[in-house]
C-alpha positions, 0 to 999 in steps of 0.5 A: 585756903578754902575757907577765904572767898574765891574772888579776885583783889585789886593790888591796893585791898593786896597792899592794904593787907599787908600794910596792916601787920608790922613791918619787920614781922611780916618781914621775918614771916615771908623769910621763914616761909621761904625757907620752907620751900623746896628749889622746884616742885617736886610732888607731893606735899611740897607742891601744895607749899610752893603753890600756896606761897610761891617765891615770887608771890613772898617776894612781892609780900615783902616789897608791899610791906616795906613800900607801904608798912611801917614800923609802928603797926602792932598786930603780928602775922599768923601763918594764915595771914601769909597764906592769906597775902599770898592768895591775894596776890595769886588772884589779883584783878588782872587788869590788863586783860581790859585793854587790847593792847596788854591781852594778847597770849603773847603778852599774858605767857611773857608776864607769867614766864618772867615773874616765876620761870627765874624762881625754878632755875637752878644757881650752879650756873649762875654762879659759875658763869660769873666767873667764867664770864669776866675773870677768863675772857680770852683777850680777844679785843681791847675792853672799855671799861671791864677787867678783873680790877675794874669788876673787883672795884664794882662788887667790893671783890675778886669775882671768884672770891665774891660767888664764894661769898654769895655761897657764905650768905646764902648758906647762913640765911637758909640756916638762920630764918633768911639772916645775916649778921655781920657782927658774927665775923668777929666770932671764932668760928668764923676764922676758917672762913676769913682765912679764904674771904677776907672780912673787908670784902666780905663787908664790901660786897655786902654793900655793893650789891646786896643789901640796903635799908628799906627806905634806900628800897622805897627810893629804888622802887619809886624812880623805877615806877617813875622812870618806867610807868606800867598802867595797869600792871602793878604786880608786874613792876620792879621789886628792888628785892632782885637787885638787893635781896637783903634787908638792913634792919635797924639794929644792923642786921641783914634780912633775906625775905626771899633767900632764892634771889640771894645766888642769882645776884652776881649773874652777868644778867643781874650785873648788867644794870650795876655795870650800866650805872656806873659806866653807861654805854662802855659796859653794854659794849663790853658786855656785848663782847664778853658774852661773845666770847663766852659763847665761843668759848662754850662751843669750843668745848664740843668734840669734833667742833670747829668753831669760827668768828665773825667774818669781814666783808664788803659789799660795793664800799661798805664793810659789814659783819656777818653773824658772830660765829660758826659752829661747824659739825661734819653734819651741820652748820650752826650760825650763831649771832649773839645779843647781850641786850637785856629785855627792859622791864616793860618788856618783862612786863609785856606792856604795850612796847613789848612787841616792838622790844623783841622785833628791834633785838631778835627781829635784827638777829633774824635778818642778820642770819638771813644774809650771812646764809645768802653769803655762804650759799652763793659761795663768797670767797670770804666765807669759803671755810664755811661749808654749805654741803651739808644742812644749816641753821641759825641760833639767837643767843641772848644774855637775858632769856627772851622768852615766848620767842620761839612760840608766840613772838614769832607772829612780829619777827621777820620769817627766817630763812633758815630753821632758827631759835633762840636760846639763853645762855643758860640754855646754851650751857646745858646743850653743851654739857649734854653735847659732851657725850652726845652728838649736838647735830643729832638732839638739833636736828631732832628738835628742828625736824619739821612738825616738832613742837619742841623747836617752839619751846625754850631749847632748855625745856626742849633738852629735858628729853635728852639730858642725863643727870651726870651731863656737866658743862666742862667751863662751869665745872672748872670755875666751880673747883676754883673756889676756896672750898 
């Protein structure tokens, strides 16, 4: 690109660009450009690709072209007009920076991390945790709303046959230039797929919660700009592609722009807002309690572990909770207190309310800690199972990564009174899957160590040092063998 100006745009010269080529051909472009990208960088050639035309800048290429193009625009996209959008939108205006209130190094970290770092995880996870997630809750406590016939009835499927659907989608968009038609499961060489993926839900989940035409894209995207206004941060808004990352073309087929949001989608985190449209309320509960369990579940796995619920106890004539679950090593204690909430999106995109988002939810979890650690060291009798000989700290698990909350978020979250930090579930994976050949108290207190800049990174980041490529999380395996192929 060094031969266009070096300059900043403003968001509309962006979507003027990109308004002015056809709809549908740009679309096809962004999708075969996609396809061209490696999962991560790694070196080389493929950093210059994935830097010039990253996921995240095709994902908006796309959304600007169905928001403001039309079908009727004749001049097709070169190559370089792509790269040309997408250097664009990589050197927007940055508005935000004009106002006090969106330019702190909080709010700019927690924009980038939220608009790329969900481009560069890997899927297995995210597919897999679906299944352990709703299909083996231990039945711990009477859901609302959620079993295995309710999310069937969300999804068009049963969760371990819908991931095997993702798997078919993903698979035949990478090898079709981002396109899948449903007429093709009328040919032959589908059989041996229909035989494990009926094709009713295969076309159920497809309506579900994959794909929409484009002016049900445009309908999306202007309630959520109304509902959620962000002066000043258009880049940063909701992209309707995350929740329906194919296209319904007018001649019925379906179009991935952007084929690495196609896995991601039956994520427990990207469900979360299906489940609260159909059910409200119940389903954030029942998410609260399954993510719970799951995690209990996950640090069940560890050797030498045992691993405690949530306390009852009272104080005068209340009756109060303590953190959700003690994870109790011969060298360690860990309090683990969970959050499912999922950060809004004007927190994702570090708006003026942002703060205020992480000291409501994190800053909550902090206290509670506080006072389920003042329990056990004054020796409660309801916590005397709990040992307090031997060194504790305190873990923030979340559903959603809340990212930036070990480092720059820190300045608005009460000071714990224990060494703490929060983790993502997916986070929480990967140490359990190293925990399964390596003692955990030894990476945590590695970590946590006074002065270790590490316990002010995400804990995944912070596990790099320690994972080995042969670390598998034991729950993910088995929901991965259980699919039909």
């Amino acid at each position: 690109m060094t031969s266009t100006p070096a300059r900043e745009y403003s968001y509309q010269e962006f979507s003027d660009f990109v308004r002015r080529f056809n709809q549908e051909a740009l679309l096809f472009a962004v999708a075969q450009r996609a396809l061209l990208l490696p999962s991560h960088l790694d070196g080389g050639r493929s950093d210059r690709a994935y830097i010039a035309t990253p996921p995240w800048a095709l994902a908006a290429v796309a959304k600007a072209a169905i928001c403001y193009g039309n079908a009727h625009r004749r001049p097709l996209p070169t190559e370089r007009d792509l790269l040309i959008a997408c250097h664009m939108h990589n050197n927007l205006v940055a508005e935000e920076l004009e106002h006090p209130e969106l330019n702190s190094p909080f709010a700019i970290l927690a924009r980038i991390a939220y608009e790329q770092f969900p481009y560069q995880e890997s899927i297995m996870e995210e597919m897999s945790r679906a299944m352990v997630f709703f299909d083996d809750y231990s039945g711990r406590r009477v859901l609302e709303v959620v079993s295995r016939e309710s999310m069937r009835e969300l999804i068009g499927a049963p969760m371990t046959t819908a991931v095997a659907i993702v798997i078919m989608l993903a698979a035949a968009a990478d090898r079709n230039g981002g396109i899948f038609d449903p007429t093709w499961l009328g040919q032959t060489n589908f059989g041996p797929v229909l035989a494990v993926m009926p094709r009713d839900e295969i076309l159920s989940v497809v309506d579900s919660v994959f794909a929409c035409s484009m002016a049900e894209f445009r309908e999306e995207e202007t309630a959520a700009r109304i509902r959620i206004p962000l002066p000043y941060l258009d880049r940063y808004a909701f992209n309707p592609l995350t929740s329906r990352p194919f296209i319904r073309l007018p001649d019925g087929r379906l179009l991935a722009p952007v084929h690495q949001l196609i896995p991601r989608r039956l994520s427990p985190l990207e469900l979360y807002y299906v489940g609260l449209k159909r059910w409200g309320d119940a389903f954030t509960r029942d998410l609260g309690e399954l993510l719970e369990d799951y995690l209990g579940r996950q640090f069940g796995t560890l050797p030498d572990v045992r691993v405690h619920p949530e306390i009852v106890y009272r104080e005068r004539r209340e009756e109060l909770k303590s953190i959700d679950w003690f994870v109790v090593f011969d060298d360690l204690v860990v309090l683990v207190e969970v959050k499912a909430r999922r950060s809004p999106l004007a927190a994702r995109a570090a708006d003026a309310t942002a703060q205020k988002e992480y000291t409501a939810t994190l800053g909550k979890a902090f206290k509670q800690l506080g006072r389920t650690l003042d329990k056990i060291r004054s020796g409660a009798p309801e916590f005397a199972h709990i040992p307090a000989d031997r060194p504790i700290m305190g873990m923030v698990a979340t559903l959603d990564p809340w990212y930036i909350a070990n480092s720059f978020g820190r300045a608005f979250l009460p000071k714990p009174t224990l060494p703490t930090i929060v983790a993502s579930v997916r986070d929480i994976e990967h140490l359990v899957g190293l925990g399964q050949r390596r003692p955990v108290p030894n990476v945590l207190a590695e970590i946590m160590r006074a002065g270790d800049e590490r316990q002010t990174w995400e804990l995944g980041t912070a596990l790099d040092g320690f994972r080995e490529p042969s670390d598998r999380n034991p729950l993910l395996m088995q929901a991965w063998e259980r699919l039909p192929f």
